[in-house]
C-alpha positions in Angstrom: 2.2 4.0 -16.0 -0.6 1.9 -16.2 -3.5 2.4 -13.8 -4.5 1.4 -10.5 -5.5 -2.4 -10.0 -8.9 -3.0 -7.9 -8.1 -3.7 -4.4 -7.2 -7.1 -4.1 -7.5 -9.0 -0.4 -4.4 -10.4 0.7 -4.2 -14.6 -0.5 -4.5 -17.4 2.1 -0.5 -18.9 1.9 -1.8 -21.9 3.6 -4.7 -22.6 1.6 -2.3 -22.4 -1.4 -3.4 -18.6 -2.2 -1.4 -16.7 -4.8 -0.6 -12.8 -4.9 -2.0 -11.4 -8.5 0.5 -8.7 -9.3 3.3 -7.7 -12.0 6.4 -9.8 -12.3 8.0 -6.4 -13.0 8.7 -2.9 -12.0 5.4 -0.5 -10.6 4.1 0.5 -7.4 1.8 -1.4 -4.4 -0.2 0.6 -1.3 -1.7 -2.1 1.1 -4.8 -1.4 3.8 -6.7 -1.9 6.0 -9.9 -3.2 4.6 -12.2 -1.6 7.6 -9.9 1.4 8.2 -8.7 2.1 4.8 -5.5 2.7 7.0 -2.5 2.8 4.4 -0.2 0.3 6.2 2.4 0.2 3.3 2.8 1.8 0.0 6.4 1.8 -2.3 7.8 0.6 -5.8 9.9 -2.0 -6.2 11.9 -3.7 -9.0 9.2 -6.8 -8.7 6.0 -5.7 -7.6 4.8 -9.6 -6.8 7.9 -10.4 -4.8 7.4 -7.2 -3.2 4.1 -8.0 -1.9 4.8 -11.5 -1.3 7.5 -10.4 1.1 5.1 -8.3 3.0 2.4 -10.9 3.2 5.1 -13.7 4.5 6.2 -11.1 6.8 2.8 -10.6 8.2 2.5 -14.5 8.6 5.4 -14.2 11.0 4.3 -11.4 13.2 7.0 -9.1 11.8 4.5 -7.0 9.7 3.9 -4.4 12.6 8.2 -3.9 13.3 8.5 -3.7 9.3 5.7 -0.8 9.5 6.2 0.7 13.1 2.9 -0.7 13.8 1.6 -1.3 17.2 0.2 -4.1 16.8 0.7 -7.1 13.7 -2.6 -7.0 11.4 -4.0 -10.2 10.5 -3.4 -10.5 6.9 -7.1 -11.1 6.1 -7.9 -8.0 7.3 -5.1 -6.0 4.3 -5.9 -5.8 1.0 -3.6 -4.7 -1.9 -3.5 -2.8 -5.3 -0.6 -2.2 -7.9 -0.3 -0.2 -10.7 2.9 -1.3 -13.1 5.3 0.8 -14.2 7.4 0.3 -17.9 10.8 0.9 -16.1 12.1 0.9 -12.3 12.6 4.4 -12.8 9.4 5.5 -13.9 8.3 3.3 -11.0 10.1 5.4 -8.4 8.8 8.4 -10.3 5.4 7.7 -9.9 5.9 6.8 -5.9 7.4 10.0 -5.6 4.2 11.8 -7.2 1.7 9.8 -5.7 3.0 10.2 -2.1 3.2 14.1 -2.7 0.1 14.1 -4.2 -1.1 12.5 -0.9 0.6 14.5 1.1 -1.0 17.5 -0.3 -4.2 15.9 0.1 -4.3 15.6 3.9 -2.4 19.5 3.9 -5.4 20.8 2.4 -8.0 18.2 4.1 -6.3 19.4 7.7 -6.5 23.0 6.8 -10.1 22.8 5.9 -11.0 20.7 9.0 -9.3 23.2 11.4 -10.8 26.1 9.4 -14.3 24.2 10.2 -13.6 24.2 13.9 -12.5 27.7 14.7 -15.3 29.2 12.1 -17.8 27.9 14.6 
């Protein structure tokens, strides 16, 4: 795996905008730019027609039903990273680890915060 792109805002399709990612296998998270909200985040086979897909679908207001969101963001308000992967498989692989890692993130960030309230 190669590392983490810099976050990358979200291209203007009717301006002519392109999406900057591999042609090939890796992973892609998109945010909130004010929020830092993780709004998507998976591998793919293609990360560029991966994200290309999610920014069409936010053009047609079906970004929110895709994501059980509430409410459709604007795409200038997302922004996007990727990080390529040598195979599909080592693609999934590193989904699977990054999400856990995540996951174990907010565990110990929960624990800590409720630790802080009742040590009060």
């Amino acid at each position: 795996m190669q590392a983490w792109t810099n976050w990358k805002h979200f291209p203007d399709a009717q301006r002519g905008g392109l999406v900057e990612a591999p042609i090939g296998p890796g992973v892609y998270e998109v945010r909130h730019v004010d929020t830092g909200e993780v709004v998507a985040f998976g591998h793919a086979a293609n990360v560029a027609n991966a994200i290309s897909d999610l920014k069409v679908a936010a053009n047609t207001g079906v970004f929110a039903r895709l994501f059980h969101r509430s409410a459709s963001l604007p795409v200038n308000e997302l922004e996007y990273r990727t990080c390529a992967a040598g195979s599909r498989s080592e693609a999934k692989t590193a989904a699977s680890r990054l999400s856990g890692l995540r996951q174990q993130y907010w565990h110990k960030r929960m624990q800590l915060d409720w630790a802080a309230r009742h040590s009060r």
